[in-house]
C-alpha positions as CSV (number, residue, x, y, z in Angstrom):
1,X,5.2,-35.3,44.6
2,X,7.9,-34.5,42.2
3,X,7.5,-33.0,38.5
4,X,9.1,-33.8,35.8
5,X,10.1,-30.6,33.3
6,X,10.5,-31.2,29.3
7,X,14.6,-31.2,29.8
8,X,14.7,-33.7,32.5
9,X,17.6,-36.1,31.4
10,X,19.9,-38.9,33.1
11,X,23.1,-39.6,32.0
12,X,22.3,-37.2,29.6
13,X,18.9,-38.7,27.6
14,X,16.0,-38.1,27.7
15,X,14.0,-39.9,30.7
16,X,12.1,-42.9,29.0
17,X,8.3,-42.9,29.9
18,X,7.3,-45.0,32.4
19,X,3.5,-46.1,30.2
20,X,2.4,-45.4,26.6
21,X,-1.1,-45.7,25.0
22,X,-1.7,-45.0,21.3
23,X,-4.8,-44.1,20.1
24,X,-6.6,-44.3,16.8
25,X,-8.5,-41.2,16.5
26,X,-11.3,-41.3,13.8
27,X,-12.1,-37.9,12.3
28,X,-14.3,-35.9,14.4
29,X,-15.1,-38.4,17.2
30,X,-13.7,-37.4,20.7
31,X,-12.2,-40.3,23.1
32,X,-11.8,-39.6,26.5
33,X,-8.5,-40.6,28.4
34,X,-8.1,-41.5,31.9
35,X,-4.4,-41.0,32.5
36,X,-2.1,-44.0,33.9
37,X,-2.4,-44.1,37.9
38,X,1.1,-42.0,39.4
39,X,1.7,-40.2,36.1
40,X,2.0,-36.2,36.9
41,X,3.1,-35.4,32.9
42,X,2.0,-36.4,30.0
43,X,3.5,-35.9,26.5
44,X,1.2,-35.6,23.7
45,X,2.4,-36.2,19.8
46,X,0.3,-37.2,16.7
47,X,0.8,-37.3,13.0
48,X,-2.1,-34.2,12.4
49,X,-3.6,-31.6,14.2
50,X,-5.5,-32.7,17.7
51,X,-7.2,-30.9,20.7
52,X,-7.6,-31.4,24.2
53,X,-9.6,-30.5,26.9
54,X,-8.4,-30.8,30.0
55,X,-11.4,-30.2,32.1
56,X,-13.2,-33.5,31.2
57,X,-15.4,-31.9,29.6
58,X,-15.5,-33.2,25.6
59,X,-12.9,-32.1,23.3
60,X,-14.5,-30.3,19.9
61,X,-12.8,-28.8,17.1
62,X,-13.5,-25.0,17.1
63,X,-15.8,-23.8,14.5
64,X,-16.6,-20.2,15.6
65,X,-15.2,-18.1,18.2
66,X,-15.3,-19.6,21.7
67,X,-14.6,-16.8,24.1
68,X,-15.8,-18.2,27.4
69,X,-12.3,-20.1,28.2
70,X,-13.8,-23.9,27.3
71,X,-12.1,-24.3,23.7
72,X,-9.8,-27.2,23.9
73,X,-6.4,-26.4,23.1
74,X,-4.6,-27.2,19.6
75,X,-1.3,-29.4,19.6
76,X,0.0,-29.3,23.2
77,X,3.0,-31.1,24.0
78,X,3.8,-31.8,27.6
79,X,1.6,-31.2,29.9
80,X,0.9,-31.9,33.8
81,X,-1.5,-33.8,35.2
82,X,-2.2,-32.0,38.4
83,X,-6.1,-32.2,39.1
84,X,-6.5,-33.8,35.9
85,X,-8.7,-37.0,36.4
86,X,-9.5,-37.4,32.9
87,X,-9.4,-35.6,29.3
88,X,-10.8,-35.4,26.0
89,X,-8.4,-36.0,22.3
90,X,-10.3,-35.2,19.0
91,X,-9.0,-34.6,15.5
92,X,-10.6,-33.3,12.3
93,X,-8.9,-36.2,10.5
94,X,-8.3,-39.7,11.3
95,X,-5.1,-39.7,13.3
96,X,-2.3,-41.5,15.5
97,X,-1.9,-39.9,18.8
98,X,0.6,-40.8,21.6
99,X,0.1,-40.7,25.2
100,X,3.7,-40.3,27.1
101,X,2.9,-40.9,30.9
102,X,5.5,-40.0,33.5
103,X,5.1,-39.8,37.1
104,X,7.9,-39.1,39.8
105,X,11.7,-38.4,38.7
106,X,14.2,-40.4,40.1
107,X,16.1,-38.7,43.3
């Protein structure tokens, strides 16, 4: 299976994503995502901070040190989606997030 990498372009633009999902985040409440079937990269963007965990285990906004590798991480942009089945989204405010799904490049 192909990847697709952040400066992937044809005819010199972008590559336009095959599936989008928008999500309404209310403050503090996690929403799990199950990513569209053949999409291998996501792009994430939101208009506040977000976290994800990509282990489906549940996203939580970090109050104290976590130091056993299960924080979710703050803000990513693209991402793959190898051996990811599903993930977790929070925010500590309500929030708009954007869900990018790509799968195979073109040859």
């Amino acid at each position: 299976m192909g990847t697709l990498s952040k400066y992937m372009v044809v005819g010199g633009a972008p590559l336009a994503a095959q599936y989008v999902d928008s999500l309404s985040l209310a403050s503090g409440v996690a929403e799990t995502v199950t990513p569209d079937q053949g999409a291998n990269v996501v792009l994430l963007a939101a208009d506040a901070d977000f976290w994800v965990r990509w282990d489906a285990g549940t996203a939580t906004i970090p109050a104290s040190d976590v130091t056993d590798g299960s924080a979710a991480e703050m803000n990513p942009d693209w991402r793959s989606l190898e051996g990811v089945t599903t993930f977790s989204v929070i925010a500590d405010v309500a929030a708009v997030l954007t869900l990018a799904f790509y799968g195979t490049p073109p040859s």
